[in-house]
C-alpha positions in Angstrom: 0.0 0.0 0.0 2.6 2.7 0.9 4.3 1.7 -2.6 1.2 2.7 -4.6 1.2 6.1 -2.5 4.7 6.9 -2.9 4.3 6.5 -7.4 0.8 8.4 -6.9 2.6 11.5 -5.1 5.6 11.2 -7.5 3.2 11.2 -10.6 1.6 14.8 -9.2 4.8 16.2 -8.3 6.5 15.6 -11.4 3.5 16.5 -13.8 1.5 19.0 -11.3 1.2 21.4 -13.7 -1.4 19.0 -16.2 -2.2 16.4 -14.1 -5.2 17.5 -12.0 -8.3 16.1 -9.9 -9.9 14.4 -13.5 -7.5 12.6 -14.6 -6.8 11.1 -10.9 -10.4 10.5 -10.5 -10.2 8.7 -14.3 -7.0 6.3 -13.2 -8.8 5.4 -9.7 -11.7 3.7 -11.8 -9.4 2.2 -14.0 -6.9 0.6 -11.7 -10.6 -0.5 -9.7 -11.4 -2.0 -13.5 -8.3 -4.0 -13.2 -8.4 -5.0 -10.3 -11.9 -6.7 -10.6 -10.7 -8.1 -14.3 -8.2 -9.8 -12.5 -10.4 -11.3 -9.5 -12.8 -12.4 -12.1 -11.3 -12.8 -15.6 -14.5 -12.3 -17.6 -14.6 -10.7 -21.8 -16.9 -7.9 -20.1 -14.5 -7.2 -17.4 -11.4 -7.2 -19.9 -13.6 -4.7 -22.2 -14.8 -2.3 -19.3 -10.7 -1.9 -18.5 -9.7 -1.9 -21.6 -12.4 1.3 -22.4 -11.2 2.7 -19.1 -7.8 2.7 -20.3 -8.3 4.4 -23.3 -10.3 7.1 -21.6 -7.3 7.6 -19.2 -4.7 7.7 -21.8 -7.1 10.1 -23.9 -7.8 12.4 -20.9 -4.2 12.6 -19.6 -2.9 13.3 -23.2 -5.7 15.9 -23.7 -4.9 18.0 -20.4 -0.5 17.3 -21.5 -1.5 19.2 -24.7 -3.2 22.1 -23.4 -0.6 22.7 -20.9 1.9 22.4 -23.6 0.0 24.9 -25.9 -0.6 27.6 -22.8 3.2 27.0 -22.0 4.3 28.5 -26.0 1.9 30.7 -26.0 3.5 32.1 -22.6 6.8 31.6 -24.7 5.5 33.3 -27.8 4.3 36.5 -25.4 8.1 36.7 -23.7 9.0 36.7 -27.1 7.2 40.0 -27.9 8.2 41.4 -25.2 12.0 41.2 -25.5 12.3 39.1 -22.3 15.3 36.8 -23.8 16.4 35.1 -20.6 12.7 34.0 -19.7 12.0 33.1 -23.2 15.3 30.8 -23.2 14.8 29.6 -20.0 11.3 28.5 -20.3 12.4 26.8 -24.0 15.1 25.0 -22.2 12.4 23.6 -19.5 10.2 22.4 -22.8 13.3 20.5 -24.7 14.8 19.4 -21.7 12.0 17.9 -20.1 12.1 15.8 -17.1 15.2 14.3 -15.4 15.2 12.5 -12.5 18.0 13.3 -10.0 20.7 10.2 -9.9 21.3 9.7 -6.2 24.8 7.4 -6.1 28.1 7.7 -4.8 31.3 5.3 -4.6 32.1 2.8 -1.9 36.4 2.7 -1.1 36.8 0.1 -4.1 35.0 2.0 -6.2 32.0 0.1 -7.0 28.6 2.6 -7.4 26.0 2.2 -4.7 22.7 3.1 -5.5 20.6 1.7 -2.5 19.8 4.8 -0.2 21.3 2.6 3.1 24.3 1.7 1.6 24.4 5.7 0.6 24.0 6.5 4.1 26.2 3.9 5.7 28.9 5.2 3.4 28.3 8.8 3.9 29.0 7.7 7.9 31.9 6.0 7.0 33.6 9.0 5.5 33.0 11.4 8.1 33.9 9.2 10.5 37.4 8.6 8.5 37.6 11.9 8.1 36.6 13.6 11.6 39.2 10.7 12.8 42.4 11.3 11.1 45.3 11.9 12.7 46.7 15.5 12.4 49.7 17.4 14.3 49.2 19.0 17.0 50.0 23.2 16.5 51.4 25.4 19.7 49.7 28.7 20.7 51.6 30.5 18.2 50.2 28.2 15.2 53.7 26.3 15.0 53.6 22.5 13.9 54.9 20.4 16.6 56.7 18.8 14.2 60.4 19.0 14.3 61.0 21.7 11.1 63.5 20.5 8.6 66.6 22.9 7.8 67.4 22.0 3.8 70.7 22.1 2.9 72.3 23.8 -0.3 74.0 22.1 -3.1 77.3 23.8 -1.6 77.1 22.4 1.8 75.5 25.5 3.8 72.7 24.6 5.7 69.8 27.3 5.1 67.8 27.8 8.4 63.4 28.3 8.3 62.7 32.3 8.4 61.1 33.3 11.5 57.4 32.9 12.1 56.7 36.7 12.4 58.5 36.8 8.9 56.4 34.4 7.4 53.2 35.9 9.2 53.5 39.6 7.5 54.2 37.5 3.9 51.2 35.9 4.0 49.3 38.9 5.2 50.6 40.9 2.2 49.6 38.4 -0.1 46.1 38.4 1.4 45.8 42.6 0.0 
C-alpha cells in the first residue's frame, strides 16, 4: 500500500502542472477495472478496463497538450516582449523535459552504490574517516609540533626556516 502512494505522489509532483483532480479520478476507476478483471477474468471485465484505459490515456494526453499549448503561448508573449532570458529559460524547460536526479556515490573500491542505506552507511563511513584522522598538534603560536626541517644547499651551507613573524607579514601581504 505505501508503494502505490509513494508512485501516486511522484506522478503529481513531477506533472502538477497538467495532471489534476480528472485525470486522478479517471485512473482510480481504472486501476478498480483491473483489479476486478483480475479477480474475475470475464470478456466484459477485460472490455470495461480496456475502455477505461483508453479514456485515461485520452484524458491525460488531452490535459499534456493544453498545458503544452498555454506554455508556447507564454513563450511566444516573452517573445514579444524582449524578455530573452525568460524566453530561453522557459524553452530549455520544454526541450529538456524531465530528469530524474541520480542519487549514487562510490564505496572505497569504487563500486557505485545506488541503494539509499548503503548511501547513508557510506556517507558515515567517510566522516567518521575523516573527523578521525590523525593531524599534528600546533602550539599557541600556530607552530607545527613537528620537528621543522633545515634544507641544505647544493654547496654544503645549511639554510635555516625564516622566523614565524616573517612568514606571518608574507602571507598577510599576499592576502591585499
Amino acid at each position: 500500500m505505501g508503494t502505490a502512494t509513494t508512485s501516486t505522489t511522484t506522478i503529481q509532483n513531477r506533472n502538477f502542472e497538467w495532471f489534476d483532480e480528472e485525470c486522478r479520478e479517471k485512473i482510480a476507476k481504472k486501476n478498480e477495472a483491473r483489479r476486478r478483471m483480475l479477480q474475475k477474468e470475464t470478456r466484459s471485465s477485460y472490455e470495461k478496463y480496456k475502455e477505461l484505459l483508453k479514456e485515461v490515456k485520452k484524458v491525460c494526453k488531452q490535459n499534456k497538450k493544453e498545458h503544452l499549448q498555454k506554455q508556447l503561448e507564454e513563450m511566444e508573449q516573452l517573445d514579444r516582449q524582449d524578455e530573452r532570458r525568460k524566453f530561453y529559460k522557459a524553452m530549455d524547460k520544454i526541450r529538456k523535459g524531465y530528469h530524474p536526479r541520480q542519487e549514487a556515490c562510490r564505496d572505497k573500491d569504487g563500486k557505485v552504490l545506488f541503494n539509499k542505506e548503503d548511501i547513508m552507511n557510506r556517507c558515515a563511513e567517510y566522516c567518521k574517516d575523516a573527523l578521525n584522522k590523525e593531524y599534528p598538534s600546533c602550539n599557541g603560536q600556530g607552530k607545527s609540533d613537528m620537528a621543522l626541517n633545515i634544507e641544505e644547499s647544493d654547496k654544503g651551507e645549511t639554510v635555516e626556516m625564516p622566523p614565524y613573524e616573517e612568514i606571518e607579514e608574507s602571507v598577510t601581504k599576499l592576502k591585499n
